[in-house]
Structures are given as structure tokens and as C-alpha cells.
N, C-alpha and C positions, 0 to 999 in steps of 0.2 A: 572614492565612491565604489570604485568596485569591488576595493577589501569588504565594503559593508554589506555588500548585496552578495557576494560569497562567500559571507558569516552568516548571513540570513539564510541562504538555501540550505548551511550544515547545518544548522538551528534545526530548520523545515526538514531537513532528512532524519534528525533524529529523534525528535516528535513523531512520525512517523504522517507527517499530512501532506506530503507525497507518495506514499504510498501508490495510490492508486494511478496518478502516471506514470511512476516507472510498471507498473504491473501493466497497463494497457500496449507500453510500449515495448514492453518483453513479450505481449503476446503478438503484437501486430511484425514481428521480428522472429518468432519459433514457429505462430500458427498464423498466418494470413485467415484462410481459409473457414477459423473460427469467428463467431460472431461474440464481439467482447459487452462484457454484462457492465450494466448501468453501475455509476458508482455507488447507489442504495445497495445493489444484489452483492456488490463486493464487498463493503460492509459488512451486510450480514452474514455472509459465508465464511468472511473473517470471524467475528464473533459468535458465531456460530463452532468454527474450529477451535477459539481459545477456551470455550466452556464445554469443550465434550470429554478435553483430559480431566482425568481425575484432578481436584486438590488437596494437596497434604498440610494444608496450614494446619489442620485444627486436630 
């Protein structure tokens, strides 16, 4: 059982749907002091950063 459940969590880390707790947990660990944004506003600031670089596909 717990080979399974930590196959699932690499799964989940490289999907990337963790994300947002390890980022909560790196700020509550560099910056106490800041106020950590809703997992909506992380999102979009994510998506927001992946579509401001230019794309070269085309």
C-alpha cells in the first residue's frame, strides 16, 4: 500500500496538482510575514506567466 500511495503522489507531482501546496509551503517557510494568495489568484498568476513569453511554434 504505500508503494501505491507514493506512486500516486510522483503521479500528482508531475502533473503538476500539487503545485500549489508546495508553493504555500515554501512561502510559509521564506516569508511568514506575507499573506499567501487563494489557490484561484495562484493560478492565474501562473497562467498568466505562461502566456506573457512569446511562442515560437508557428
Amino acid at each position: 500500500m504505500n508503494v501505491l500511495v507514493r506512486l500516486w503522489r510522483f503521479l500528482q507531482e508531475l502533473a503538476g496538482e500539487n503545485a500549489y501546496a508546495v508553493y504555500c509551503e515554501g512561502m510559509r517557510a521564506r516569508h511568514p510575514e506575507r499573506p499567501i494568495p487563494t489557490e484561484e489568484e495562484f493560478y492565474l498568476e501562473r497562467l498568466a506567466e505562461k502566456y506573457a513569453r512569446p511562442n515560437r511554434c508557428c
